[in-house]
C-alpha positions in Angstrom: -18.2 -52.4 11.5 -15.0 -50.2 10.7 -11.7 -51.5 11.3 -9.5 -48.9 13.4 -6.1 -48.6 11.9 -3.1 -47.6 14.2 -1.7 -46.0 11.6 -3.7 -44.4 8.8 -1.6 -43.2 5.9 -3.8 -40.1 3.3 -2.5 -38.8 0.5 -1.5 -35.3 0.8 -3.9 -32.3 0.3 -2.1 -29.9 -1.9 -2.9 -26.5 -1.0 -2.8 -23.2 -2.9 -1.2 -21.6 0.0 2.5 -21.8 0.4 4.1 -23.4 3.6 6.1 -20.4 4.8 7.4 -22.8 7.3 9.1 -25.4 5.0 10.3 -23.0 3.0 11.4 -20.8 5.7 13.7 -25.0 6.2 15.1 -24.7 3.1 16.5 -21.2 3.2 19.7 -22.5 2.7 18.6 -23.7 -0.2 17.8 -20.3 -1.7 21.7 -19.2 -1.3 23.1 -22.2 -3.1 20.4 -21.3 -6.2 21.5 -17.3 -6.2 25.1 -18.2 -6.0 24.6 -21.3 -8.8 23.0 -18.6 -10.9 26.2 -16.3 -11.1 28.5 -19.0 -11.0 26.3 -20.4 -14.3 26.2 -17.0 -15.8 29.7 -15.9 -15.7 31.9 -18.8 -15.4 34.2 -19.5 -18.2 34.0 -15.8 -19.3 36.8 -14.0 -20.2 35.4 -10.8 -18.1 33.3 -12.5 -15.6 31.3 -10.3 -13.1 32.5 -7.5 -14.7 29.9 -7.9 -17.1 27.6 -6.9 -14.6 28.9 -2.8 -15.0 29.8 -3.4 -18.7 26.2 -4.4 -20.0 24.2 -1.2 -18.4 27.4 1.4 -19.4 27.3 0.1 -23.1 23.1 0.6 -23.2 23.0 3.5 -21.3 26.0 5.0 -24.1 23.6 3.8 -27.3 20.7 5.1 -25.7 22.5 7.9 -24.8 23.4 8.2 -28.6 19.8 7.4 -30.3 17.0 8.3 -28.2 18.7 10.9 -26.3 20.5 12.3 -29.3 19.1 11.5 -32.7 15.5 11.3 -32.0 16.0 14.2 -28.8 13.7 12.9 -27.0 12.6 14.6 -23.2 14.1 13.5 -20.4 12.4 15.6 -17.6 14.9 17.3 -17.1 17.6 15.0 -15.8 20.8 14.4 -17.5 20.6 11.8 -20.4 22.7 9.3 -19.1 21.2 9.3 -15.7 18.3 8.9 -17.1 18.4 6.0 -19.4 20.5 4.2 -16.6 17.5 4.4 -14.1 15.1 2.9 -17.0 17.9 0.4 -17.8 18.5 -0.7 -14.3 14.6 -0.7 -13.2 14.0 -2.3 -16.4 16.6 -4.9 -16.5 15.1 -5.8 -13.1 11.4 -6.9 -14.5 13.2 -8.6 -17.5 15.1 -10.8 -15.6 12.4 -12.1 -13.0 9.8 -12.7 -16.1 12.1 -14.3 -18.4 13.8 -16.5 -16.1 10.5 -17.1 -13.5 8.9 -18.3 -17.6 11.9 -21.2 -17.8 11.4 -22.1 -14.4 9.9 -25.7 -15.2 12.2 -26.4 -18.4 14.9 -25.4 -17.6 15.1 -27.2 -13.9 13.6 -30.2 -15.1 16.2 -32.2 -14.0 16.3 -31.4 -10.3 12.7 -31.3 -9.9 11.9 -34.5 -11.5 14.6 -36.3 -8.9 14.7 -34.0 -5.6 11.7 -32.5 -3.3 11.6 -29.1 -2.4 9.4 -26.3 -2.4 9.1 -25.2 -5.9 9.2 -21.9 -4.9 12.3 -21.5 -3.5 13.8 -21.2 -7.2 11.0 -18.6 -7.7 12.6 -16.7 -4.7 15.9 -17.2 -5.3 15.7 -15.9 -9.0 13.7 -13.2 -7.5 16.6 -12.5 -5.1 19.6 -12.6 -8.0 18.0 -10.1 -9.9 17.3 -7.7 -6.6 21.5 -8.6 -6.4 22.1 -7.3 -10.0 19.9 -4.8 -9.7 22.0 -3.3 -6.1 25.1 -4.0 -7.6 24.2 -2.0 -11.4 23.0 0.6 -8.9 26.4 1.2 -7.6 26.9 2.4 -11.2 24.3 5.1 -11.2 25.8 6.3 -7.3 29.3 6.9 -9.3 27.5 9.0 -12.1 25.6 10.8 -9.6 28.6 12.1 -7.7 30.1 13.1 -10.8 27.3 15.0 -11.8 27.1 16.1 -8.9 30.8 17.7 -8.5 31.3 18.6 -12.2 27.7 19.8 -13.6 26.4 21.0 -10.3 23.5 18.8 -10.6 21.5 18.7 -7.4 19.5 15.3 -7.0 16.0 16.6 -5.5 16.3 13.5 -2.7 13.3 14.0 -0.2 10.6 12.2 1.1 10.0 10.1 -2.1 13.0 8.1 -1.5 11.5 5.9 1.2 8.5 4.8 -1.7 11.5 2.8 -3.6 11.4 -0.2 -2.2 7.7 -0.4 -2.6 8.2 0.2 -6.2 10.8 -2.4 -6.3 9.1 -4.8 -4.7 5.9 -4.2 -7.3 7.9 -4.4 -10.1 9.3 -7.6 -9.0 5.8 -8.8 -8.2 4.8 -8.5 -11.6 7.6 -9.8 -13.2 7.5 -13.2 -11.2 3.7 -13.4 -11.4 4.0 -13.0 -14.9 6.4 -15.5 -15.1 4.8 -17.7 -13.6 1.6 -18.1 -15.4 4.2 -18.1 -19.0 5.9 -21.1 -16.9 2.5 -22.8 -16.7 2.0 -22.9 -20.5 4.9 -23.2 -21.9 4.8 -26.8 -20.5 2.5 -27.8 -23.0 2.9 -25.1 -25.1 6.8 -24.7 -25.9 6.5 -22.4 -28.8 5.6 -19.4 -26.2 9.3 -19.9 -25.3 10.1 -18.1 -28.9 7.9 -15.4 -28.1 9.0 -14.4 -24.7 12.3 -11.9 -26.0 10.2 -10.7 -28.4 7.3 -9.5 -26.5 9.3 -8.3 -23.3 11.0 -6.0 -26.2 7.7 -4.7 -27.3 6.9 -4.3 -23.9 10.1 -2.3 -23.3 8.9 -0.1 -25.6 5.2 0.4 -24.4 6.7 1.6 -20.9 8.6 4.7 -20.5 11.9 3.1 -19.8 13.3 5.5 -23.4 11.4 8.1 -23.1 9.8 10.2 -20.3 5.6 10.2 -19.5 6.1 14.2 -19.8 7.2 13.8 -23.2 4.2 12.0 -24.8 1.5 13.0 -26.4 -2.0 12.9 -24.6 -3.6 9.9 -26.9 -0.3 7.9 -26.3 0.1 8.7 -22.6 -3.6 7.2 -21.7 -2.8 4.1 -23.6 0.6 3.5 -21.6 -1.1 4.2 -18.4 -2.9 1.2 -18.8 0.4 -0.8 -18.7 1.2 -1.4 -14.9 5.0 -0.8 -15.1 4.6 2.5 -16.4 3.4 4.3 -13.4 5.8 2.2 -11.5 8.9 2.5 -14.1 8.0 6.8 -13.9 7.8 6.8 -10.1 11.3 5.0 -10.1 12.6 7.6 -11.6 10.7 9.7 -9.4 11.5 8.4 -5.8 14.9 8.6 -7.2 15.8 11.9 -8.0 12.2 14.0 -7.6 11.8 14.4 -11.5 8.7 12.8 -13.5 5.5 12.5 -12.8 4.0 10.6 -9.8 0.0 9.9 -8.4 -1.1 8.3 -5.8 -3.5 7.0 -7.7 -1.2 5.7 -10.5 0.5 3.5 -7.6 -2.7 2.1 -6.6 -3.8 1.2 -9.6 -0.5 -0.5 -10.6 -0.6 -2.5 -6.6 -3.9 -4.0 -7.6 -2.6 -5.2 -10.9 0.4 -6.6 -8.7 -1.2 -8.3 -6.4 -3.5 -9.6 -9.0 -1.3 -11.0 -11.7 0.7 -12.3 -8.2 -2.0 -14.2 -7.2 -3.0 -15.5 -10.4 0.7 -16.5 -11.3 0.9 -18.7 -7.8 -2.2 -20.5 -8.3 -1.6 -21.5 -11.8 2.4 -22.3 -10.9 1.1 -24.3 -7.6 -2.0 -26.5 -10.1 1.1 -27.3 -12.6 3.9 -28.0 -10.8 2.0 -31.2 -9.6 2.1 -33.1 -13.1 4.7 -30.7 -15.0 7.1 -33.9 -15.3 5.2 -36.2 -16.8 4.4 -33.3 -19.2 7.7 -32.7 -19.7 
């Protein structure tokens, strides 16, 4: 015969599915981590935010300089520095979500191994300061625009597209923090990957058309970038932005699926390790 407990006390089921609900609780949360992460970055600098418009101006200038100069190569048209400063900003963007989504366990060790919270609340709040840099770098390319605009009559061909950038954005993003997320998973066991991370986001760099323009390539070299997902993306940025580059339909599809793919795959690895990451660790 079964005793009948008043009280019966189970052990959690984790799920792979996150609780919108408690994380929608801890959305205060998510503001202390984005403002922690620019107090972190820029305190004790002798510029401070300012940092923030001196990194993309001095890039976009040596870019300007190299690839737009010395090696002259195409830039659909647009004017050079307006150019780079759209690959730099879109760019800058995926870097930051991957790299800092891949450091996610190590380098909050601390609090997770002493508070509870959703785990992914750091995930969204990293998310979320990048989308801030990202705005605020912007403002950057809005003041060359309007001086291109009233000096070199340039005429920004702003239509339709321009509603498809947050879609991009939001791909980009995606794919950054999905691919973060799965680095995050092995690099608890495996910390050497942590070496490898700057390195292959600057081959990467280099396998999208963030330098150089799809227009510009060769046909052998264009069909192996298209298989990268951020170049269709990184081209239609440039696209939605001013109408110049090249832009498909099908090029967007084919980069959603690999978005919502490496998405998926990145959350169920981050939800199975974040279980045992501290005694890992």
């Amino acid at each position: 015969m079964n005793p009948k407990w008043d009280i019966e006390i189970n052990a959690e089921k984790k799920s792979l599915i996150p609780n919108l609900k408690e994380i929608w609780q801890y959305r205060d949360l998510v503001s202390l981590f984005v403002k922690r992460d620019f107090i972190s970055i820029y305190k004790q600098t002798l510029l401070g935010p300012l940092w923030l418009f001196i990194q993309p101006l001095t890039t976009t200038f040596i870019y300007v300089f190299i690839f737009g100069r010395l090696a002259n190569l195409g830039t659909d048209g647009l004017p050079k520095p307006l150019f780079y400063m759209l690959g730099i900003i879109a760019w800058t963007f995926f870097s930051e979500t991957f790299t800092k989504t891949s450091g996610v366990f190590l380098t909050n060790s601390h609090i997770f191994s002493k508070v509870y919270f959703p785990r992914l609340i750091i995930l969204i709040s990293i998310f979320l300061s990048s989308l801030l840099r990202m705005l605020i770098n912007s403002s950057l390319l809005i003041v060359l625009v309007l001086y291109y605009v009233f000096t070199k009559d340039f005429h920004p061909k702003l239509i339709w597209q321009i509603s498809l950038l947050p879609i991009i954005i939001l791909q980009i993003g995606m794919i950054g923090v999905g691919f973060g997320m799965i680095v995050s998973s092995l690099t608890i066991k495996y910390r050497d990957l942590n070496n490898l991370i700057q390195f292959g986001v600057q081959l990467l760099m280099y396998a999208s058309p963030v330098v150089y323009s799809m227009a510009s390539m060769p046909l052998k070299y264009k069909q192996f970038i298209n298989f990268n997902p951020l170049a269709p993306l990184l081209e239609s940025f440039r696209f939605c932005s001013f109408g110049e580059g090249e832009f498909s339909l099908q090029a967007i599809g084919y980069s959603s699926i690999w978005a919502i793919v490496i998405f998926i795959i990145g959350m169920i690895t981050f939800k199975v390790s974040e279980t045992d990451f501290v005694d890992s660790i």
